[in-house]
C-alpha positions, -999 to 999 in steps of 0.1 A, spaced: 229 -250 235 216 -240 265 176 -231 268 186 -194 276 207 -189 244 186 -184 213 205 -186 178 200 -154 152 175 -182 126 139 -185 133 117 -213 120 87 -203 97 64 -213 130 83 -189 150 77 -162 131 42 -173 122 37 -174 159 52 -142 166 30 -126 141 5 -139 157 11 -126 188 16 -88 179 -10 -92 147 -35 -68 156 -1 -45 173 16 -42 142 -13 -47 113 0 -31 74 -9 -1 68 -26 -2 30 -11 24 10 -45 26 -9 -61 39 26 -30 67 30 -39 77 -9 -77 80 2 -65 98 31 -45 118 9 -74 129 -18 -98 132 18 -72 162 32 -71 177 0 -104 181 0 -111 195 36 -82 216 26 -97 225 -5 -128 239 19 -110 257 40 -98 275 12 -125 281 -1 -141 312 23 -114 327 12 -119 337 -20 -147 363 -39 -170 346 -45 -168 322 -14 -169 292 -29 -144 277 -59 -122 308 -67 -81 307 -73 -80 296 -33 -93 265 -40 -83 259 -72 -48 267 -60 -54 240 -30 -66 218 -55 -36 215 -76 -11 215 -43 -30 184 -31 -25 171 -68 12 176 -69 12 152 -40 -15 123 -46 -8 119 -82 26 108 -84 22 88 -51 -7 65 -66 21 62 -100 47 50 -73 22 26 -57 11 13 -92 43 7 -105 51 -15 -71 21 -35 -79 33 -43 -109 64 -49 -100 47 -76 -74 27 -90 -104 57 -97 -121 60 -137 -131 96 -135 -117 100 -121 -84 129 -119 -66 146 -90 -40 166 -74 -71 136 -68 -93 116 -55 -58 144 -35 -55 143 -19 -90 112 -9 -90 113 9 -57 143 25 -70 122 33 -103 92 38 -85 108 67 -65 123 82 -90 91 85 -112 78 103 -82 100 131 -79 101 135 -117 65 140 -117 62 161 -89 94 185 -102 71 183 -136 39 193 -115 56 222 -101 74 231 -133 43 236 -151 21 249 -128 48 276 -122 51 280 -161 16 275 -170 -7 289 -146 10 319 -137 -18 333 -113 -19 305 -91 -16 315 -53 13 295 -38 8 299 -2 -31 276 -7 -8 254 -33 21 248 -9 6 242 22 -18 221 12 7 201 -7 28 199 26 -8 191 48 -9 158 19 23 149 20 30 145 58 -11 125 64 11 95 63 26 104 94 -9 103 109 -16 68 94 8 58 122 -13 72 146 -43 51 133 -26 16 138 
């Protein structure tokens, strides 16, 4: 083979090396930072909210803000607990990492369609344009993670 034709395999040092290279260029993002992130833009949200409301301060803005930016960290910290577990697991192997994405993902929407169900059903009062957008501000902070690398 000649020097300029490279075959599709790559030795374990040649991707150590390469991650080496571009380590501090492609670093992992820890999903516990994006979920701190997440509860952090709740709360700025939650202020913003806030002046709002009579009295200024905690009123049915916030609250409402409150629950929009729960809707959205709670069932991603179930999703990233049940991948932990998954990675705890004695036998690990690409089928099982599989399943629980698969599971993981579909607890999440449950318990967001759950969230929404019963705040809709249960607090009847709750203003939905505080709930929503900050729900939409939480959900989309991990595109700014990408931005932080």
């Amino acid at each position: 083979m000649s020097p300029k034709k490279r075959s599709f395999g790559s030795t374990v040092e040649e991707i150590a090396a390469l991650q080496q290279f571009d380590a501090a260029k492609y670093r992992a993002l820890s999903p516990w930072k994006i979920i701190l992130t997440q509860v952090l833009i709740t709360a700025i949200s939650m202020l913003f909210w806030s002046i709002f409301g009579e009295p200024v301060g905690v009123s049915l803005y916030t609250q409402s803000a409150f629950l929009g930016g729960l809707i959205s960290v709670l069932p991603t910290t179930l999703f990233l607990i049940k991948l932990k577990l998954a990675k705890k697991s004695q036998r690990l192997n690409p089928g099982r990492v599989l399943a629980a994405l698969v599971s993981g993902e579909f607890i999440k929407i449950a318990v967001t369609l759950m969230l929404f169900i019963g705040i809709a059903y249960y607090l009847p009062g709750v203003l939905w344009v505080p709930l929503l957008v900050t729900y939409l501000l939480v959900l989309k902070c991990v595109w700014l993670a990408w931005l932080w690398r």
